[in-house]
N, C-alpha and C positions, 0 to 999 in steps of 0.2 A: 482470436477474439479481440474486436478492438470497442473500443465507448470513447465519446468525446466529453469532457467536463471541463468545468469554469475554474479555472485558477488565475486570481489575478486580474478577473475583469474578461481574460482571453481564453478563447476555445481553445485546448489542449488534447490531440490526439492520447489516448493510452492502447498500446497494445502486452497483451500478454501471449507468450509464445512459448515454445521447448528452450528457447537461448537463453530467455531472461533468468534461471537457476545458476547458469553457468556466466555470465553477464557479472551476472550479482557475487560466485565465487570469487571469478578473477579482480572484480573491482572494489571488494569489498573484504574480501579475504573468511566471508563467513557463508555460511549451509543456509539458504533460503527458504527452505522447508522448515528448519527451525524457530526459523526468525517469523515465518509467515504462520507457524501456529502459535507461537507468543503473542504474535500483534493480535490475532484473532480471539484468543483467551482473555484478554487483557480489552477487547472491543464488546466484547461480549456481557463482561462484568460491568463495562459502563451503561448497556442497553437495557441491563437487568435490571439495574437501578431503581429502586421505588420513589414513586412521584415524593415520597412523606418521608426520602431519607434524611439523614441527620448529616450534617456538618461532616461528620468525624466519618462517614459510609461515605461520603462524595469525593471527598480528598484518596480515599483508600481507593475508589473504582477510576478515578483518574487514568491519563494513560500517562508514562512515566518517560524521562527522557530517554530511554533505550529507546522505547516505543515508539516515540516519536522520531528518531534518526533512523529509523529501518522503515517507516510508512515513507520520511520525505528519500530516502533511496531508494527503494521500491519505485515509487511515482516519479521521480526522474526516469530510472530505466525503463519502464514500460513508452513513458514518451518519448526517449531517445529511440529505442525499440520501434514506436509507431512512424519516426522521419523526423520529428518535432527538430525545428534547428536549436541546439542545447548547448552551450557552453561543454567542457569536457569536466567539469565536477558537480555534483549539487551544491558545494558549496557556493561557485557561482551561480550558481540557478537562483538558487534561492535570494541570495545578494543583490539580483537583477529585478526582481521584484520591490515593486513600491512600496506594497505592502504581505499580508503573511494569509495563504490561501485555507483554507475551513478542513481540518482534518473528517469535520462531522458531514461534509457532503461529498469530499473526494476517498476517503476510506474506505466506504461500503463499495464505489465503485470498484478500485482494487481489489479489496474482500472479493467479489464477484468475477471479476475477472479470473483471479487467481483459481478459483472454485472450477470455473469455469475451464480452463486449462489443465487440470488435475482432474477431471472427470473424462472416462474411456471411451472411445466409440467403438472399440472393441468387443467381442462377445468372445467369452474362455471358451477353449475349448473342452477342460474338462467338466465335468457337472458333480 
């Protein structure tokens, strides 16, 4: 599964695949299934959001600095993943950037991708 999206001005290949779980262990030293139903939990609580929330509901559905360091290394590796020429950290990734790219437009894409690759085309065979 690959989608191209705007980061930074530039087209950015992302691909999600079987590596990037293991990608994301060795590079990261953390479970990517965990990390990606946290981001997901925590993306979800902000879409729920009612238009008439309070101050104090906005800040809570926020997404949190964890959250935010597992979306911008997810979205490196998927683009390393798809060929994108990357520096060897996101720290440089993102350093390389002029400015700081839309979680709220490139998130759901991952969200998606990720889904996407976690869903079987397989049929069981017991019933």
């Amino acid at each position: 599964m690959e989608r191209t999206v705007l980061i930074d001005g530039k087209s950015v290949k992302m691909r999600a695949s079987a590596l990037i779980p293991r990608l994301y262990r060795f590079k990261f030293g953390r479970d990517l299934v965990s990390d990606m139903n946290q981001l997901r939990k925590s993306w979800k609580r902000v879409q729920e959001l009612p238009a008439d929330a309070t101050d104090e509901q906005r800040q809570d559905a926020q997404l949190d600095a964890a959250d935010l360091t597992i979306f911008e290394n997810v979205a490196y590796l998927m683009a390393k993943n798809a060929g994108e020429p990357l520096p060897d950290t996101p720290d440089e990734w993102l350093d390389g950037m002029d400015g700081v790219f839309s979680v709220y437009e490139v998130l759901p894409v991952i969200l998606e991708l990720w889904g996407q690759n976690l869903a079987t085309t397989s049929t069981p065979k017991k019933k």
